[in-house]
N, C-alpha and C positions, 0 to 999 in steps of 0.2 A: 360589469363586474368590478369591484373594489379591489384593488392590488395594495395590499401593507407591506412594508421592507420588512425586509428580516432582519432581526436586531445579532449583529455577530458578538456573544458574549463567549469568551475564551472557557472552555472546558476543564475545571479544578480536578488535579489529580487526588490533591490531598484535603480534606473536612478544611472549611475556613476556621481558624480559632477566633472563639467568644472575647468579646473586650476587648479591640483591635479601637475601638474610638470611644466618642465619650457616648455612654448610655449604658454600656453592657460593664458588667465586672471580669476582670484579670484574676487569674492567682498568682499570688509573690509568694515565693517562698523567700525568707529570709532566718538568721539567729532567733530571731524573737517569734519564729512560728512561722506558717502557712497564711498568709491575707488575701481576700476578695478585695480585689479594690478599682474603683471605678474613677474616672475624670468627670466632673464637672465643671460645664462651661459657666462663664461670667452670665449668661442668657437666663439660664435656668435657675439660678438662683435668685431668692426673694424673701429669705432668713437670716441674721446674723447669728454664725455659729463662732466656737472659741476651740483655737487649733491645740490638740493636748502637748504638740513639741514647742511652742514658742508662749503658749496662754495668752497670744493675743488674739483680737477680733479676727474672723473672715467675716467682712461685710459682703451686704447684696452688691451684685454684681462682679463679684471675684470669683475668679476661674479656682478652683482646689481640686483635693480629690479626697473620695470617701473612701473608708478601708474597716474591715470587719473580719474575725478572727472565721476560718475559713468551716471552719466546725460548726459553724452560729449562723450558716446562711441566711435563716431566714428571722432574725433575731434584730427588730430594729435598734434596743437598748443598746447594744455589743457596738453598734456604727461610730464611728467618729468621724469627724470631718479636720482636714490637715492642708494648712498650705504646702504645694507643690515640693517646696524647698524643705519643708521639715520633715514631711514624710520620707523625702530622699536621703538627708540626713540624721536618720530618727537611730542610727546604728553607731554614728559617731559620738553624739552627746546624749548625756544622761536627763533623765524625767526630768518635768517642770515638778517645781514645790504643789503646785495641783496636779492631783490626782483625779483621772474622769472619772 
């Protein structure tokens, strides 16, 4: 007879919430709205996209994060991609002269 361990996984009292790492989306609520917004890792990418708070490149292989008006979930137009740092400060300073 085959004996397998038991795998001891501790017992959640409370729903794990969605977006906790990179693959799933968060909601932020912030001034400028309600956003879904997800992390992407340096791995996964393999596009250069242009961040709307700084209007420069995110190259492949940089880690960013995507974010999309939380209404529009399933809306890939509405996505944008943001480095890390601009999305954090997207409440401090005002729009890039482009517009997405």
């Amino acid at each position: 007879m085959l004996v397998v361990p038991r795998r001891n996984q501790p017992k959640r009292d409370e729903p794990r919430q969605l977006g906790g790492g990179t693959g799933w989306a968060r909601a932020e609520s912030a001034d400028d709205g309600v956003w879904l917004v997800r992390n992407v890792s340096g791995a996964q990418t393999t596009k250069t996209y242009r961040c709307p708070g700084c209007d420069h490149e995110i190259r492949p292989g940089t880690p960013h994060v995507v974010a999309w008006p939380a209404h529009d979930y399933g809306t890939v137009e509405e996505r944008r991609h943001w480095h890390q740092g601009c999305w954090s400060s997207r409440g401090r300073r005002g729009p890039t002269a482009r517009r997405w």
